[in-house]
C-alpha positions in Angstrom: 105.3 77.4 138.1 102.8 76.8 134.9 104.0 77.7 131.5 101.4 80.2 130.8 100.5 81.5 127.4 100.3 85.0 128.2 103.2 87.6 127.0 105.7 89.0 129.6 106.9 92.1 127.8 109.2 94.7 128.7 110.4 97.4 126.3 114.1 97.8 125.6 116.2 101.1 126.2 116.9 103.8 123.3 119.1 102.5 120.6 122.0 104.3 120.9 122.7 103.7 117.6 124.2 106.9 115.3 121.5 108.0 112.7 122.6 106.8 109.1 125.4 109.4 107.2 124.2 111.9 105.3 127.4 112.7 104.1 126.5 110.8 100.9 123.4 112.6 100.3 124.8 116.6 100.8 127.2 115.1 98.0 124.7 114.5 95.3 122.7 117.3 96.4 125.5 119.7 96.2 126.7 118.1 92.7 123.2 117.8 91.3 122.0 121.1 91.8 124.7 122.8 90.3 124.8 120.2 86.9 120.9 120.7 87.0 121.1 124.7 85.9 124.4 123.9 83.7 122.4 121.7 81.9 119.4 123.4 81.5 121.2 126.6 80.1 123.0 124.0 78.0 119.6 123.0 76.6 118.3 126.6 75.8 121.3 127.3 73.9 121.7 123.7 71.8 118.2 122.4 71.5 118.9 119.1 72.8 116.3 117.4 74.0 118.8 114.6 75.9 120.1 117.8 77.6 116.5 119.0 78.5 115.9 115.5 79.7 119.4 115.7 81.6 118.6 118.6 83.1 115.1 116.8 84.3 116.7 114.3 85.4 119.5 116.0 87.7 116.7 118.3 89.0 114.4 115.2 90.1 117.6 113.5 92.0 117.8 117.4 93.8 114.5 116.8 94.7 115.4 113.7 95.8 117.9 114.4 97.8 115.5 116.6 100.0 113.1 114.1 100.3 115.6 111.7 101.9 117.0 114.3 104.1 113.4 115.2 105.4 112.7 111.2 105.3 115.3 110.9 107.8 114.5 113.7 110.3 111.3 112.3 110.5 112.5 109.1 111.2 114.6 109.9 114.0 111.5 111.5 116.0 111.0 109.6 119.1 108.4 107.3 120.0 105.2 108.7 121.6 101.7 107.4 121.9 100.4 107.5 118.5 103.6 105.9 117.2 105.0 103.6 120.1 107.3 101.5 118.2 109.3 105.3 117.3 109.1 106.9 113.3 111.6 104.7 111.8 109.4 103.6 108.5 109.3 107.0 107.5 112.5 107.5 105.9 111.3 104.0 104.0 107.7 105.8 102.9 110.0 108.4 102.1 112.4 106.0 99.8 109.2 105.1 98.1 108.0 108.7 97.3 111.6 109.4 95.5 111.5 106.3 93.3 107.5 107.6 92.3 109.1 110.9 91.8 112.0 109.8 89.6 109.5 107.3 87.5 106.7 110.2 86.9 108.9 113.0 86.3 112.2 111.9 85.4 111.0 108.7 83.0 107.6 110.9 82.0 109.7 114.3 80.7 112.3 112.2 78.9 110.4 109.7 77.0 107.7 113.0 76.5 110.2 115.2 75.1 112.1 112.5 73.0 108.5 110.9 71.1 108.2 114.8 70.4 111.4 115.3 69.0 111.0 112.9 66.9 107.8 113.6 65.3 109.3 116.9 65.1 112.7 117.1 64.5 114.8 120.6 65.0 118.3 121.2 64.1 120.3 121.4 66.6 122.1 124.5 68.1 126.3 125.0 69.5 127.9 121.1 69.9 130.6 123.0 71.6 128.2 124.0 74.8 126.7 120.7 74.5 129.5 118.4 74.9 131.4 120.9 77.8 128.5 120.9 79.7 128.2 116.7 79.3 132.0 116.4 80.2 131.7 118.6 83.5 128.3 117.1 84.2 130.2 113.7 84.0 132.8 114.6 86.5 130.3 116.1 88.9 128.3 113.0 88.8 131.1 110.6 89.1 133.0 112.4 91.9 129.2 112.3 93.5 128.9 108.1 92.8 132.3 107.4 94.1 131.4 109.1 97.7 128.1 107.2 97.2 129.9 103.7 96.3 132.2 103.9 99.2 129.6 104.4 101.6 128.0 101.2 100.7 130.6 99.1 99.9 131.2 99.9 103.7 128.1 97.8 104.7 127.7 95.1 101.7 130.5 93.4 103.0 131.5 90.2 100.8 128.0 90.6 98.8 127.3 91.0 95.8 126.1 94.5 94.9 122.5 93.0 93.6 122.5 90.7 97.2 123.8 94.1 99.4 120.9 95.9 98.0 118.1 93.4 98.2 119.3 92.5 102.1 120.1 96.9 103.1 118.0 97.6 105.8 119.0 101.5 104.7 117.7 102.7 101.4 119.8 105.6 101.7 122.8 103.9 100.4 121.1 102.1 97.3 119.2 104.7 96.3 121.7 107.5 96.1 124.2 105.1 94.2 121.7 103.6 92.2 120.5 107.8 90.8 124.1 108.5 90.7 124.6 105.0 88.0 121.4 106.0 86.2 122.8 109.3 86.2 126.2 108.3 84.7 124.4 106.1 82.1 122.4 108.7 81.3 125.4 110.9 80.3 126.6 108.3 78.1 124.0 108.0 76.3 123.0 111.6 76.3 126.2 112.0 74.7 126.5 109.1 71.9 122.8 110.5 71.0 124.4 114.2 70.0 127.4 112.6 68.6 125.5 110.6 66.6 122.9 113.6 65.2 126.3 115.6 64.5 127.8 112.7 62.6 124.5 111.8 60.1 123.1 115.5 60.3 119.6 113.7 61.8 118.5 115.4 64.9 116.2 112.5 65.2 118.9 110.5 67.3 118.6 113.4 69.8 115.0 112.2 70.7 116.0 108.8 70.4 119.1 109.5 73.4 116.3 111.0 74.9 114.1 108.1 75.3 117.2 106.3 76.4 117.7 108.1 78.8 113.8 108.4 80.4 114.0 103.8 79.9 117.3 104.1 82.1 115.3 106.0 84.9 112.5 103.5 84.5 114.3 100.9 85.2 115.9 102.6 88.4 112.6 103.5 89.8 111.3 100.2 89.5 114.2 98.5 91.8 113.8 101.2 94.2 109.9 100.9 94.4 110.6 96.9 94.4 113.5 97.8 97.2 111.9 100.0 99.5 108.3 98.3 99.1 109.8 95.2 100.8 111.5 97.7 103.3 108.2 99.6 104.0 105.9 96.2 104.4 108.2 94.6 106.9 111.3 93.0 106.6 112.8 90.8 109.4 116.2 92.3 110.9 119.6 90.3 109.1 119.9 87.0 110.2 122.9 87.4 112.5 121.0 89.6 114.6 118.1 86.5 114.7 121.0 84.2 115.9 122.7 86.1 118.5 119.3 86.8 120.4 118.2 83.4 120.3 121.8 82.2 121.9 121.6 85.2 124.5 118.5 83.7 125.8 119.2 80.0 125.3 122.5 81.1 127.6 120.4 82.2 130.0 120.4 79.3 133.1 116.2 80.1 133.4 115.5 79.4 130.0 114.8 75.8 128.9 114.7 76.1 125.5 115.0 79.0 123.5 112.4 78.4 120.9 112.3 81.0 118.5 112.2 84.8 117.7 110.5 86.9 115.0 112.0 90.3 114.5 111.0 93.6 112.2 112.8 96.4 110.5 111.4 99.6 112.1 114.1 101.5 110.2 118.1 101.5 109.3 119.1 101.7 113.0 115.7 100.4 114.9 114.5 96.6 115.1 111.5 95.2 117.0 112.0 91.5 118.4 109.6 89.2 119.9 111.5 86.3 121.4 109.8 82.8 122.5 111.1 80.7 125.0 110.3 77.7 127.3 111.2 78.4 131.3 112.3 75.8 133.7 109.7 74.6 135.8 110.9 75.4 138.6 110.9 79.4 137.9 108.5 81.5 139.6 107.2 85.0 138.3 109.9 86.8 139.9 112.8 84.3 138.7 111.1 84.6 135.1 111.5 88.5 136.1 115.0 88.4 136.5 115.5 86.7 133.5 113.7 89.1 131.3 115.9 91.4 132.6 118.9 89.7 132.5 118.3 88.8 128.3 117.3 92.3 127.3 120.5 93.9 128.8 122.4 91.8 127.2 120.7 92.3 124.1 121.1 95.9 124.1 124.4 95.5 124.8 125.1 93.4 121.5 122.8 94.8 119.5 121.7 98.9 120.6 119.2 98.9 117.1 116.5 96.3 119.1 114.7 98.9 120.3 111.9 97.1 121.2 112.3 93.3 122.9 109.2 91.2 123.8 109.7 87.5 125.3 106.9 85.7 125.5 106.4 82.4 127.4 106.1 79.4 125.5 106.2 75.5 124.9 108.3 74.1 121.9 105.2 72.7 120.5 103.1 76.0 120.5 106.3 77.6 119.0 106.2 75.0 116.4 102.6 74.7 115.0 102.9 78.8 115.2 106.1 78.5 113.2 104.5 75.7 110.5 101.5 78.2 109.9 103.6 80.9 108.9 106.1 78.8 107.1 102.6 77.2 105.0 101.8 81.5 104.4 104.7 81.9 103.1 104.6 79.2 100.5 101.1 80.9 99.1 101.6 82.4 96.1 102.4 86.0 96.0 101.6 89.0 92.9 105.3 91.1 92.8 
């Protein structure tokens, strides 16, 4: 039979996979609700602008939290025909939206009401009601980022935390850990800022703990807008997953030469796959049939998230001058 250049596809079966835990976001949500109106009565009765910006800042991660939950409904709709490849990139459009929300709201409110505090400075009101409320708000939060560190340190494996999050396939579990730090920081610094305007009588350092606190939120949104752009553009599915279908179809006594595969997040449990390989010469349409057949159960069977399996035909040599273009693309110069 002729090598030809044409694609044999044929879809794989449902994932099977489980949908990612939410038992990490109910957590915050549960703990950020309730320190969101402590804090905010806090703030009407001391003044503080760091508590005002707390309270901000717990009430954007509630709204965050809802986001994500709503992200990942969406993303477990089925596939139809104006979305064959399934839903799976919304809960990463979704990521995205939460790390706008926290930068415009949460950075803009905090770094607004510190500049104003001070160019107007106002003593401050009960320290008592202040520092309760920061205490309790502490324990809340860090009862909230233990459940949240847990659940990833389930998947990062030996990583580092910095590697784990650049190579997650599921922003869930950076970006709830990654509020729940900025919200912990926060705290801190919400809390040296009134201790420090107690100490020297200057209420100034109250807008300055303030502005602290809106940089710290900055800084979050920015990885998680860096982290779930990459996610949301289109990243291959971890390298593991590459190898094993490559040596399922190189296995394979049809297949001459398992060239290459190129592969696609869809979403935390979904991967696309489009697998090149060389047949024997000797293989006719239906033998090539079998095959097909043959490498995609297998697939599923090692890896339920490909939802989606192509294999296409191909000599080593088309493989390789396709591989060398992209490999030449990738070397262009790219604005972060």
């Amino acid at each position: 039979m002729s090598r030809s250049s044409s694609a044999l596809t044929r879809k794989a079966g449902s994932t099977g996979a489980s949908a990612p835990s939410t038992r990490v976001i109910y957590a915050a949500l549960a703990g950020n609700v309730t320190i969101a109106v402590i804090k905010f009565i806090a703030a009407a009765f001391s003044g503080s602008a760091a508590m005002l910006s707390e309270g901000v800042h717990s009430l954007v991660d509630s709204v965050n939290e809802l986001v994500l939950l709503y992200g990942l409904r969406r993303s477990n709709a089925p596939a139809d025909l104006s979305h064959p490849l399934g839903y799976g990139r919304e809960l990463y459009f979704w990521s995205f939206v939460v790390a706008l929300l926290v930068f415009t709201l949460g950075t803009g409110v905090s770094i607004y009401e510190g500049i104003a505090r001070l160019r107007h400075p106002q003593p401050l009101g009960s320290a008592a009601i202040a520092f309760t409320v920061l205490a309790l708000s502490f324990v809340f939060e860090a009862a909230s980022w233990r459940i949240a560190l847990k659940d990833f340190q389930k998947t990062k494996g030996t990583l580092g935390y910095m590697e784990a999050i650049r190579k997650s396939k599921n922003p869930i579990t950076f970006t709830v850990l990654l509020e729940d730090t900025a919200a912990l920081l926060g705290l801190i610094v919400a809390f040296l800022g009134l201790l420090a305007a107690r100490i020297f009588q200057l209420p100034q350092f109250d807008g300055i703990a303030s502005i602290g606190i809106g940089l710290i939120l900055a800084v979050t949104a920015l990885l998680l807008a860096r982290e779930t752009k990459e996610l949301l553009i289109g990243e291959p599915a971890y390298e593991h997953v590459q190898e094993s279908i490559l040596r399922i179809a190189a296995e394979d006594p049809a297949v001459d030469h398992a060239n290459g595969v190129i592969t696609a997040q869809l979403g935390p449990q979904r991967v696309f796959a489009a697998l090149s390989a060389e047949f024997h010469d000797d293989q006719t349409t239906q033998d090539i049939e079998a095959c097909v057949r043959r490498i995609e159960a297998r697939v599923q069977a090692a890896h339920p998230e490909v939802s989606t399996l192509f294999i296409k035909p191909q000599t080593a040599g088309t493989w390789r001058r396709r591989r060398e273009e992209l490999d030449a693309a990738a070397e262009v110069p790219r604005l972060e």
